[in-house]
N, C-alpha and C positions, 0 to 999 in steps of 0.2 A: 559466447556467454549468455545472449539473450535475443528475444524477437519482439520487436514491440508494433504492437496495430493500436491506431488511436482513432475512434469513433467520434462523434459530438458526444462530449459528457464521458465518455468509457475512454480508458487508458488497458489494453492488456500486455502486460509482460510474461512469456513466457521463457524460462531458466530453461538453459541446454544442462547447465553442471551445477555444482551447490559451490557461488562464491564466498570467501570468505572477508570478513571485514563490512564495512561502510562503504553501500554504495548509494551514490548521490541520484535523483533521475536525471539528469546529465549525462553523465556517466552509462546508465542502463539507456541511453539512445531514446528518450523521450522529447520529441520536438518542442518547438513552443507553440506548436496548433495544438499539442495536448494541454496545455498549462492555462489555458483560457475558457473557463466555465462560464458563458454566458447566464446560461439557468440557475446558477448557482450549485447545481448536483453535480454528482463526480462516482464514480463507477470505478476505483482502481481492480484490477483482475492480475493476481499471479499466479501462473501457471506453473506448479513446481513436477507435473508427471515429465516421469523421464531423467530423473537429475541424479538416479544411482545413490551411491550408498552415502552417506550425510552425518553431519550432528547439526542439531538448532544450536545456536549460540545463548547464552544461557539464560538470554533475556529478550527474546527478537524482540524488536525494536524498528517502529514507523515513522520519521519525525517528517512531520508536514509544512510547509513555511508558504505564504500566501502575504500578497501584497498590501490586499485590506486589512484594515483594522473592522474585524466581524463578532458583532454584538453575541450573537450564540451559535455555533456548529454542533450538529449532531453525527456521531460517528458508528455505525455498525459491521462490524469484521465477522464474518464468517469463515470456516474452514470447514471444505465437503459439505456445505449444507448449515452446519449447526452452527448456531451465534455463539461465539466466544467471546466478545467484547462488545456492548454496547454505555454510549455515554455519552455526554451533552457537555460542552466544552466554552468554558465563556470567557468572552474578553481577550481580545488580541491578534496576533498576526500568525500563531503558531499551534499545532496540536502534536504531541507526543504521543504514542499510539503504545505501549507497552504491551507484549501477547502472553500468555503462560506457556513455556515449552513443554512443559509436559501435555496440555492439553493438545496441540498439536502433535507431540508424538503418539497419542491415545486416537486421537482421529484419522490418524494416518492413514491410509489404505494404498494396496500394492498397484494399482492402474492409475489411479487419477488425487489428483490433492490439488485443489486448486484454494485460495487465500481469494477474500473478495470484500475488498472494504467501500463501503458508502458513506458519501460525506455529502450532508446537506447545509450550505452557506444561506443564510438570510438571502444574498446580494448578489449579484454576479461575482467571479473571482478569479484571481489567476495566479497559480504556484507560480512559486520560486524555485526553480528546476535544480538550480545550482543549490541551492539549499537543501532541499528534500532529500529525505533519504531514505533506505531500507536495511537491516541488518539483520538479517535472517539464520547466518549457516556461521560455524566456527571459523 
């Protein structure tokens, strides 16, 4: 399903197949050495080259869960390069990440697609593994 390498501050996951449904990072084999951002920064990296023939789901969908209560997070998603989603998120334990699919079907490209969102916490922080999730493919 998936390979995950986890850095200080960087999480990458990289997709063998395009799963379908909700998956939790639990689930995608994301330890809790990943889940503890000392710096407060956070580097997620999804690796979707190689994953064959696909549909996005019709609303990909990032929801984030972290144990603080964090006064402002700031959030920017890339795909291939180009910023698709940037936003500044306030108040709470939770960020929901909504992507446009067509915009990622339009960035698409035939060798590499890689997803690269950065999240900047006030405070140190640490995901909720079991919580988080990803929904990316039908």
């Amino acid at each position: 399903m998936s390979n995950v390498e986890i850095n200080q501050g960087e999480i990458k996951v990289k997709f063998n197949e395009p799963t379908s449904g909700k998956l939790s990072f639990e689930e995608l084999g994301i330890s809790s050495e990943g889940a503890s951002l000392e710096g407060g920064l956070l580097r997620l990296v999804f690796d979707l080259e190689g994953i064959g023939e696909h549909e996005y789901y019709q609303v990909p969908t990032l929801e984030l869960f972290y144990e603080e209560n964090m006064s402002e997070t700031h959030w920017v998603c890339e795909f291939n390069g180009k910023t698709i989603l940037d936003k500044l998120d306030h108040y709470g334990h939770s960020t929901i990440l909504l992507l446009n699919r067509k915009v990622l079907s339009e960035l698409e490209q035939h060798h590499e697609n890689v997803l690269i969102i950065h999240a900047e916490f006030p405070q140190p922080a640490k995901l909720n593994l079991k919580e988080s999730s990803i929904r990316l493919f039908k």
